[in-house]
MDAnalysis code that builds the backbone (N, CA, C; Angstrom):
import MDAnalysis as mda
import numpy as np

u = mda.Universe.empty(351, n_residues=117, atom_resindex=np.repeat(np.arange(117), 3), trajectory=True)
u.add_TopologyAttr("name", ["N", "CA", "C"] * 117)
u.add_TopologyAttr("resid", np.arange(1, 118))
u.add_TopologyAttr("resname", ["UNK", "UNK", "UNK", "UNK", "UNK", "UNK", "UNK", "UNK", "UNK", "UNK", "UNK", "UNK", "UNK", "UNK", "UNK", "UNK", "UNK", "UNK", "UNK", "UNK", "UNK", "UNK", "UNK", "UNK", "UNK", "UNK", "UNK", "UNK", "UNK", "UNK", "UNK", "UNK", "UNK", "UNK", "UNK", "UNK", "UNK", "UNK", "UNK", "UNK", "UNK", "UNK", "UNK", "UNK", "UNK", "UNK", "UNK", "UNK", "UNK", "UNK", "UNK", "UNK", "UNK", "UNK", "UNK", "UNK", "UNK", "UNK", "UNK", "UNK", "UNK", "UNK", "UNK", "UNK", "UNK", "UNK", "UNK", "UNK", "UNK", "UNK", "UNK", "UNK", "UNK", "UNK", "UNK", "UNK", "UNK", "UNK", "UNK", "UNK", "UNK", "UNK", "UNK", "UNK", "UNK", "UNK", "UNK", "UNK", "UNK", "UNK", "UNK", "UNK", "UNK", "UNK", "UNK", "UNK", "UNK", "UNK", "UNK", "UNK", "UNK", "UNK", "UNK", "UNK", "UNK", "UNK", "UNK", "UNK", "UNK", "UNK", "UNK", "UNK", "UNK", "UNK", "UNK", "UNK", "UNK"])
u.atoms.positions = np.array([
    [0.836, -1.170, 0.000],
    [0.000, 0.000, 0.000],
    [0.887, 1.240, 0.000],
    [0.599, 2.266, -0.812],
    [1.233, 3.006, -0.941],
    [0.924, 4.536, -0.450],
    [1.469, 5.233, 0.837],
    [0.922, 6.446, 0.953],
    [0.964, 7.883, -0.059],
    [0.248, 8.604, 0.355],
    [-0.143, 9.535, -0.604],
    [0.968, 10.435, -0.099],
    [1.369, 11.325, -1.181],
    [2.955, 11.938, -0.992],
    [2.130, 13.518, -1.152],
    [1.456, 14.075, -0.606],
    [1.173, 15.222, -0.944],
    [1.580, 16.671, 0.448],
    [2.341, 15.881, 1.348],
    [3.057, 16.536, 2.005],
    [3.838, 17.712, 1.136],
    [3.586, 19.257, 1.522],
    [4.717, 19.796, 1.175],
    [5.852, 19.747, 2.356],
    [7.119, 19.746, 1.593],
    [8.474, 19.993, 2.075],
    [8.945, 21.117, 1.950],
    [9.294, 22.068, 2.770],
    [9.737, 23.642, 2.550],
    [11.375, 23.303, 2.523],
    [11.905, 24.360, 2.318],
    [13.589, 24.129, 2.465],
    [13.568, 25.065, 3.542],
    [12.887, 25.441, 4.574],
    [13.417, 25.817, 6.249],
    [12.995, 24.537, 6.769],
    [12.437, 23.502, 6.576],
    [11.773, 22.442, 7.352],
    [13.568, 21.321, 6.624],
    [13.521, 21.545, 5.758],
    [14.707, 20.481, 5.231],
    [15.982, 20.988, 5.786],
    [16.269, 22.437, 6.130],
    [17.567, 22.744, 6.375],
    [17.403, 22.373, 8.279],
    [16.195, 22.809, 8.828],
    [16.217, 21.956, 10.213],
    [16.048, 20.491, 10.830],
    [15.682, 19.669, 9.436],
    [16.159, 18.585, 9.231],
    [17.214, 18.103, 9.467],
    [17.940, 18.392, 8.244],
    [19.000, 18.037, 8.304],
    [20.302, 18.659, 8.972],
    [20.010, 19.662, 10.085],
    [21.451, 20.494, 11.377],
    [21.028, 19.545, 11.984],
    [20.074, 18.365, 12.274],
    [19.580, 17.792, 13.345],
    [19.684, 16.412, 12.971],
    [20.775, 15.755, 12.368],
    [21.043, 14.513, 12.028],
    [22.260, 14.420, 12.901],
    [22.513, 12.981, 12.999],
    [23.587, 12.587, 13.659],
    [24.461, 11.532, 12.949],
    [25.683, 11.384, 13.499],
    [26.184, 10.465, 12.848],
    [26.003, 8.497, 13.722],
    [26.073, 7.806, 12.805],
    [25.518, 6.446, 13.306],
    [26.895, 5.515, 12.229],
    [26.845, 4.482, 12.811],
    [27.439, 3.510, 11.859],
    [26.420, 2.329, 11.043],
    [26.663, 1.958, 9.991],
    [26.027, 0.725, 9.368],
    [27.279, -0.259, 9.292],
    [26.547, -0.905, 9.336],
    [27.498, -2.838, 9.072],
    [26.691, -3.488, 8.323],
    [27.608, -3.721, 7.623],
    [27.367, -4.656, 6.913],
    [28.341, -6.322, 7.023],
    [26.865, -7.554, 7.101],
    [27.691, -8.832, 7.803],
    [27.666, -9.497, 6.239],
    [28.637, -10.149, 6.481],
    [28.701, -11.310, 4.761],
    [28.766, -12.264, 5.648],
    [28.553, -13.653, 4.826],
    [29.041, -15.355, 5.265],
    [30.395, -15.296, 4.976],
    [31.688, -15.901, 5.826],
    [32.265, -16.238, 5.032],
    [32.533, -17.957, 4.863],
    [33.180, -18.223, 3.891],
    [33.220, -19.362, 3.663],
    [33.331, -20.429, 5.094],
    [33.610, -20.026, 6.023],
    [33.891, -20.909, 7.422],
    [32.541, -21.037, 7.913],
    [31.482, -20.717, 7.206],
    [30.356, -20.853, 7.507],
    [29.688, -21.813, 7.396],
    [29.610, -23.013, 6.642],
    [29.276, -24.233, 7.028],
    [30.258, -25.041, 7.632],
    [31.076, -24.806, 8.613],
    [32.154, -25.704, 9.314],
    [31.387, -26.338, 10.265],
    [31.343, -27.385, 10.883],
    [30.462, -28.078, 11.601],
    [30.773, -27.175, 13.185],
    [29.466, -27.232, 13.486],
    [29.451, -26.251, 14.902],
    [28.923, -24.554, 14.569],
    [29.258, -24.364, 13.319],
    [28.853, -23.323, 13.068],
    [27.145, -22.937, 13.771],
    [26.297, -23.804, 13.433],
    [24.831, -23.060, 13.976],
    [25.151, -22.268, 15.138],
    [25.339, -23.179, 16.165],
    [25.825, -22.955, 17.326],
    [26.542, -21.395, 17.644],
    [27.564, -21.730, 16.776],
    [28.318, -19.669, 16.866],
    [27.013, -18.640, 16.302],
    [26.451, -19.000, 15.563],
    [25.985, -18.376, 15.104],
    [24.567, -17.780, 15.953],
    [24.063, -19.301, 16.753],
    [23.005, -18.417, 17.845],
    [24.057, -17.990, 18.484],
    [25.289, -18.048, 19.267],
    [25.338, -17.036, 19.901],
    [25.655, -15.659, 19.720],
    [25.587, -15.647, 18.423],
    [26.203, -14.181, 17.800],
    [24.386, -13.266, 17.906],
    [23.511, -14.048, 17.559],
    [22.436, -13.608, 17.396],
    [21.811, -12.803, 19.171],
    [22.262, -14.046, 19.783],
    [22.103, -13.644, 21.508],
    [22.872, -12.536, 21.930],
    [24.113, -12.530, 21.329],
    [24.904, -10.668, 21.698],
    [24.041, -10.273, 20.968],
    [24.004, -10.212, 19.291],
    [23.158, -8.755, 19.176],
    [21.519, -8.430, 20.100],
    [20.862, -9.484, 20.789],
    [19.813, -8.900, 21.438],
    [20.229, -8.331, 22.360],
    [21.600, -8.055, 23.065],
    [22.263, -7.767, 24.248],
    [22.189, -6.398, 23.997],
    [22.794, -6.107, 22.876],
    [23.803, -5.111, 22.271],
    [22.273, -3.937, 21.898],
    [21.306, -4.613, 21.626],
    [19.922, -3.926, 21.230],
    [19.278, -3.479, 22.703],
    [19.437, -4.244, 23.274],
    [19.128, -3.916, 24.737],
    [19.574, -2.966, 25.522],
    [20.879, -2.964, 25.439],
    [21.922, -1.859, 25.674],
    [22.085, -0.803, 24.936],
    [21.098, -0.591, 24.209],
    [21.139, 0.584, 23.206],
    [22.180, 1.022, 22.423],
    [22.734, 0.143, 21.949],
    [24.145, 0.468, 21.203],
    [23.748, 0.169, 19.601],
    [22.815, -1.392, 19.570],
    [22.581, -1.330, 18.218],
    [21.477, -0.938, 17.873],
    [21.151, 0.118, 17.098],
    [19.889, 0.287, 16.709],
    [18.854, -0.090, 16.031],
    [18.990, -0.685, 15.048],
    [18.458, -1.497, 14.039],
    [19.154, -2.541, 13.539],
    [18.525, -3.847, 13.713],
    [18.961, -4.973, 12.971],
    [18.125, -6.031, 12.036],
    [18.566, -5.805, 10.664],
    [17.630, -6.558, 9.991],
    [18.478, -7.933, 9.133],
    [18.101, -8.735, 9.927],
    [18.970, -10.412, 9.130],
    [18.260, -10.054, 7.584],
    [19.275, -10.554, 7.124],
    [19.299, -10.477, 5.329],
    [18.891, -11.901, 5.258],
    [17.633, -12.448, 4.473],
    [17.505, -14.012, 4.315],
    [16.989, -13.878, 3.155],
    [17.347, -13.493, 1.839],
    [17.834, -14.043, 0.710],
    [19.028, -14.981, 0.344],
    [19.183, -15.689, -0.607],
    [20.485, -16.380, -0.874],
    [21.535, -15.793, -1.070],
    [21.883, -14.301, -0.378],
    [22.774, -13.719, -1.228],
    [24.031, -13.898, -0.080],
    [25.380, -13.438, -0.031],
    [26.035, -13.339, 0.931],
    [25.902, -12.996, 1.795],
    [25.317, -11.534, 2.173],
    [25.006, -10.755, 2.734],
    [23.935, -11.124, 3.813],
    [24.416, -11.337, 4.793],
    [23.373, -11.855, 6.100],
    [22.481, -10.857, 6.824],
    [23.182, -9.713, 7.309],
    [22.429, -8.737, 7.895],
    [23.612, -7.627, 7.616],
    [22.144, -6.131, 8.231],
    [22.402, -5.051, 7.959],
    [22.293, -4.733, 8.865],
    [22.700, -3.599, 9.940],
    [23.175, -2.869, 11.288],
    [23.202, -1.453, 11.220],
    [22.346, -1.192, 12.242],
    [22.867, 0.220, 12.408],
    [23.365, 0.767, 13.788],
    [24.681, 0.837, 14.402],
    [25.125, 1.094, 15.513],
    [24.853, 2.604, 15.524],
    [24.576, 2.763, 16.835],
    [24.753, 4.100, 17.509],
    [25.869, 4.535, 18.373],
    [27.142, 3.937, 17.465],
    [28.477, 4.055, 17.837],
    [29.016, 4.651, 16.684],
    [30.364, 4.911, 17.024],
    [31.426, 5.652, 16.186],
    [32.113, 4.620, 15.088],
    [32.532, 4.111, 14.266],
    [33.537, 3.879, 13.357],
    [33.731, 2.718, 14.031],
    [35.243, 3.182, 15.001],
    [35.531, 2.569, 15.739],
    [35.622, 1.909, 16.591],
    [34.552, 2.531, 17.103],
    [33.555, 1.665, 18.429],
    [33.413, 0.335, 17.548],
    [32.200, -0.036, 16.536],
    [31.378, -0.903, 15.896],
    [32.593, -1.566, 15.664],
    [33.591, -1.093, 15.156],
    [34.850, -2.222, 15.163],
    [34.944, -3.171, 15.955],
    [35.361, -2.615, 17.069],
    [35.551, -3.315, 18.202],
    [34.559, -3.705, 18.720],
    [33.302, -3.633, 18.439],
    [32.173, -4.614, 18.784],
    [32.228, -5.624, 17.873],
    [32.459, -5.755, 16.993],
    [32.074, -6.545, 15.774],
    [33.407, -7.320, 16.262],
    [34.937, -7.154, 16.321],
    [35.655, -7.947, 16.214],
    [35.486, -9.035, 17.451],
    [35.135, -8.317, 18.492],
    [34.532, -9.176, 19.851],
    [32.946, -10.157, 19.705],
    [32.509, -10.135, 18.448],
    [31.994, -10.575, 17.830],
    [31.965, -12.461, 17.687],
    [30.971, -13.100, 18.293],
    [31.500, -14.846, 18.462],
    [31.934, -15.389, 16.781],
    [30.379, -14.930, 15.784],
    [30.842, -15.445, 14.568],
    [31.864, -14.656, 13.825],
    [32.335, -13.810, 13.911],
    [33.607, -12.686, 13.531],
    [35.094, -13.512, 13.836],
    [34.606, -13.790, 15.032],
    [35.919, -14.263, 15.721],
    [36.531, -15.965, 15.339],
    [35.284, -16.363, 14.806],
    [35.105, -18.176, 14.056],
    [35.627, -17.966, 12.819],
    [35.308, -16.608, 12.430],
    [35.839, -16.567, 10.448],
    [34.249, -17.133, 10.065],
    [33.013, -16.953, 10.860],
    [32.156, -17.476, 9.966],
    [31.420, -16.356, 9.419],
    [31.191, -15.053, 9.804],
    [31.284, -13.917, 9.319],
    [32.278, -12.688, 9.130],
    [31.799, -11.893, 7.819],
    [33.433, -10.499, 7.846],
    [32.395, -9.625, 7.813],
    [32.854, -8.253, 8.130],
    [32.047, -7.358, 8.330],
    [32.412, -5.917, 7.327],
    [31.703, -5.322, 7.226],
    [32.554, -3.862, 6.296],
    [31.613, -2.723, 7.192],
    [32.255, -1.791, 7.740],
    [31.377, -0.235, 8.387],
    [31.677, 0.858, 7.679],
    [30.655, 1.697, 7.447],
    [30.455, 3.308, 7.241],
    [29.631, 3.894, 7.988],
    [30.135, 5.066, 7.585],
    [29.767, 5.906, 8.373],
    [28.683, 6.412, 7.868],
    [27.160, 6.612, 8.642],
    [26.481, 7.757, 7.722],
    [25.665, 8.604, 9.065],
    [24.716, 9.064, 8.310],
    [23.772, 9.806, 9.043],
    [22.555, 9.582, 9.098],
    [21.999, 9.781, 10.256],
    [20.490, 9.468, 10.092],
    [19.431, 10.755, 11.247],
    [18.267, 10.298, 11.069],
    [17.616, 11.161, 12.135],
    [17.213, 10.733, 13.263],
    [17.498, 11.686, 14.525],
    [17.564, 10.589, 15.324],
    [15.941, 10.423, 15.853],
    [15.543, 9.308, 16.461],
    [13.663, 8.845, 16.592],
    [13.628, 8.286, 15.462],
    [14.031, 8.326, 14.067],
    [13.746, 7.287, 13.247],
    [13.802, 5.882, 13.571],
    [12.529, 5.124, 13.274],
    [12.423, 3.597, 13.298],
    [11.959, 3.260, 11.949],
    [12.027, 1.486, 12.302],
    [11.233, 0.982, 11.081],
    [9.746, 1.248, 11.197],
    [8.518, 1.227, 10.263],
    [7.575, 1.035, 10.080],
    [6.893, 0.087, 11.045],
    [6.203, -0.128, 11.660],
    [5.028, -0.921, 12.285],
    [4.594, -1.868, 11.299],
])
């Protein structure tokens, strides 16, 4: 269903928009090949059990598992720095197995944004 777009947007409503973004990190998780090694499920719930930790603790903000066939397992959005998400991710159970690699950027978002209901 598609909503009706008849909102106007002013450019004083877009320029206080956007002074009022913050910076956030995204991750991005791939499989890597160590991913069907036997035992793997196993790392893998517990990787799933930190990120409910990590959601709990308000650090990750959004997490959506990727379940297409593609590499790409899930998408992340930390409410950490660069570097921070590094070092979460490398402390990471399936990170640390080689059964996932990770890649971060940096972007921006608004902050109170969620997903849809």
């Amino acid at each position: 269903m598609t909503k009706n777009m008849e909102t106007t947007i002013t450019n004083e409503f877009m320029q206080r928009m956007l002074a009022a973004t913050k910076d956030y990190c995204v991750m991005i998780l791939r499989q890597d090949p160590k991913s069907s090694q036997p035992g793997a499920d196993k790392i893998v719930w517990e990787h799933v059990r930190r990120n409910f930790r990590l959601r709990a603790e308000g650090v990750l903000s959004i997490v959506c598992p990727v379940v297409d066939d593609s590499e790409i397992k899930g998408i992340c959005i930390f409410d950490a720095s660069v570097d921070e998400t590094r070092r979460i991710m490398d402390e990471d159970p399936g990170v640390r197995a080689g059964i996932f690699v990770y890649e971060t950027h940096l972007c921006r978002g608004f902050p109170g944004d969620s997903l849809a209901r």
